[in-house]
C-alpha positions in Angstrom: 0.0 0.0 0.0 1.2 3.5 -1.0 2.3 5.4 2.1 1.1 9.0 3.2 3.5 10.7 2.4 4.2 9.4 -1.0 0.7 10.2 -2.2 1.1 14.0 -1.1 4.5 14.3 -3.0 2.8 12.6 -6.1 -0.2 15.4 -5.3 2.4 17.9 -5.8 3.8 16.5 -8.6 3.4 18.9 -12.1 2.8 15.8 -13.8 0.0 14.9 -11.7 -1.5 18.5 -11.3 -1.9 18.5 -15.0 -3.7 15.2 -15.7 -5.4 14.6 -12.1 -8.2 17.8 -12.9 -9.3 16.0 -15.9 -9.2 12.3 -14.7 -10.3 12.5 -10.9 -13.4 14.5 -10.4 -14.6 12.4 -14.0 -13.6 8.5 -12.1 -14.7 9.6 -9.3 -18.2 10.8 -10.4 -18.7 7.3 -12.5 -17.7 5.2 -9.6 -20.1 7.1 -7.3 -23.1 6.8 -9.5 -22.1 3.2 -9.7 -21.8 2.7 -6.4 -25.0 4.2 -5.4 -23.1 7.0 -3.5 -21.1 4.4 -1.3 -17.7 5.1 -3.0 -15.9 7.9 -3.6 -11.9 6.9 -5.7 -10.5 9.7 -4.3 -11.5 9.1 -0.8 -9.3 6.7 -0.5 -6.4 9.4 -0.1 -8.7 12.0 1.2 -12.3 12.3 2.8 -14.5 13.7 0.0 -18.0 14.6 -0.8 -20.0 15.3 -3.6 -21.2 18.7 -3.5 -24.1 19.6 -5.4 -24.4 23.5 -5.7 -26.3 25.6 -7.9 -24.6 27.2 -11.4 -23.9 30.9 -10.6 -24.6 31.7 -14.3 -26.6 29.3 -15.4 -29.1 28.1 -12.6 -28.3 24.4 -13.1 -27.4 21.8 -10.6 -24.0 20.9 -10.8 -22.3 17.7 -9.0 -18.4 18.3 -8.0 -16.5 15.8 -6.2 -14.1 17.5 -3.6 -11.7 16.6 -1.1 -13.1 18.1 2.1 -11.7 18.6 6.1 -14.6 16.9 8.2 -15.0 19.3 11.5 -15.9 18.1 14.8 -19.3 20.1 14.4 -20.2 18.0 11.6 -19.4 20.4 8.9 -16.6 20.2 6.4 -13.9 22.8 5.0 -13.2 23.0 1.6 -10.6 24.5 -0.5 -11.0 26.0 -4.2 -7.2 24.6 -4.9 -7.9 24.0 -8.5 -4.9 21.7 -8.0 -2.8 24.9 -8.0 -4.4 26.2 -11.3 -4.3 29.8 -11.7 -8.4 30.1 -11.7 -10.9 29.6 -9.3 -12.7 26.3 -9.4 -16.4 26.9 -10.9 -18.3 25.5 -8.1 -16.7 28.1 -5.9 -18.0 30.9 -7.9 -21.8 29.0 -7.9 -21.5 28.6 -3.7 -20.7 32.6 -3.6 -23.8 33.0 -5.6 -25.7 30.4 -4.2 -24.8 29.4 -0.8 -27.2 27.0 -0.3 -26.1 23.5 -1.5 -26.4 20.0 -0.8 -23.3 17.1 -0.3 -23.1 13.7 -0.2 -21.0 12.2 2.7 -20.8 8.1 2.7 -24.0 8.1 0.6 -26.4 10.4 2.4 -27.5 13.7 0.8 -26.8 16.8 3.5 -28.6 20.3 3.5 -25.8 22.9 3.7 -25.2 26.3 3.7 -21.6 27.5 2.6 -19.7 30.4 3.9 -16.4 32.1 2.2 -13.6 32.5 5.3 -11.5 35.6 5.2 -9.0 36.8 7.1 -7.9 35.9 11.3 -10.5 33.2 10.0 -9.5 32.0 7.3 -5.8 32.2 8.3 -6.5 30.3 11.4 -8.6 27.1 9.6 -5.6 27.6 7.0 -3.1 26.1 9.4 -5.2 23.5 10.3 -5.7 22.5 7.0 -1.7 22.6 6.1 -1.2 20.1 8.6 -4.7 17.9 7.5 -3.3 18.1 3.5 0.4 19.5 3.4 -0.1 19.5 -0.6 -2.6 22.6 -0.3 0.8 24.7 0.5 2.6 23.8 -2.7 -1.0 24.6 -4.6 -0.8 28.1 -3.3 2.5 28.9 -4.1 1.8 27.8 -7.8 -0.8 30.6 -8.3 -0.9 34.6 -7.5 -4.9 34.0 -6.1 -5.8 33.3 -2.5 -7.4 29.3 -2.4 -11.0 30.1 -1.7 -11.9 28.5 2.0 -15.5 27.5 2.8 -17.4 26.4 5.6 -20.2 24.1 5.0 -22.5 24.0 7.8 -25.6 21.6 7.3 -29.1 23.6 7.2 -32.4 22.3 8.3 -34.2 20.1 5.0 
């Protein structure tokens, strides 16, 4: 089995950075339709949901798998890393227009309401997610942009 720390150095990798955006999120949405929700590929090296947010342009629902920081209040952080691209992911555009969303977490669908960190905030649940996914550092030194941080805090049904 692949160790920790050789799976964030190959994270880091340029190689991987410039195939994993176009081959993750598309496995990992066919395995999780397959599976009925119960399996997400890139789990396996991170926790992950599905997030299902609304298009900020065009009003559709849109289905993004993410690598995600569970908290202890049940809620999960999220980073727009891009995988150290230099633009914002999409679905982080759609939460700052639509905050209201939905994710998938071991195969039950979650009411949530996301929330854009900024600074002492943002800089505090940065550290913390540093030491969660080291990789995340060598993201942000790629690009001029500050990685978008959310909160996703689940909201009555």
């Amino acid at each position: 089995m692949i160790g920790e720390r050789a799976v964030q150095r190959m994270a880091s990798a340029r190689g991987f950075l410039k195939v994993a955006p176009h081959v993750v999120p598309a496995l990992d949405r066919a395995v999780h339709r397959l599976t009925r929700g119960k399996v997400l590929l890139s789990a396996q090296m991170l926790p992950g949901v599905i997030l299902t947010s609304t298009g900020a342009k065009s009003g559709l629902q849109r289905r993004t798998p993410l690598a995600c920081m569970p908290e202890e209040d049940g809620g999960w952080l999220l980073v727009g890393s891009n995988y150290g691209r230099t633009e914002h992911p999409a679905w982080t555009h759609n939460l700052l227009a639509h905050p209201d969303a939905e994710v998938n977490w071991k195969g039950t669908d979650i009411p949530v309401r996301a929330r854009l960190l900024e600074t002492e905030e943002r800089a505090a649940v940065w550290k913390r997610l540093l030491a969660f996914w080291p990789p995340y550092a060598t993201y942000q030194e790629r690009v001029e942009r500050e990685l978008r941080v959310f909160r996703l805090t689940r909201r009555p049904s």
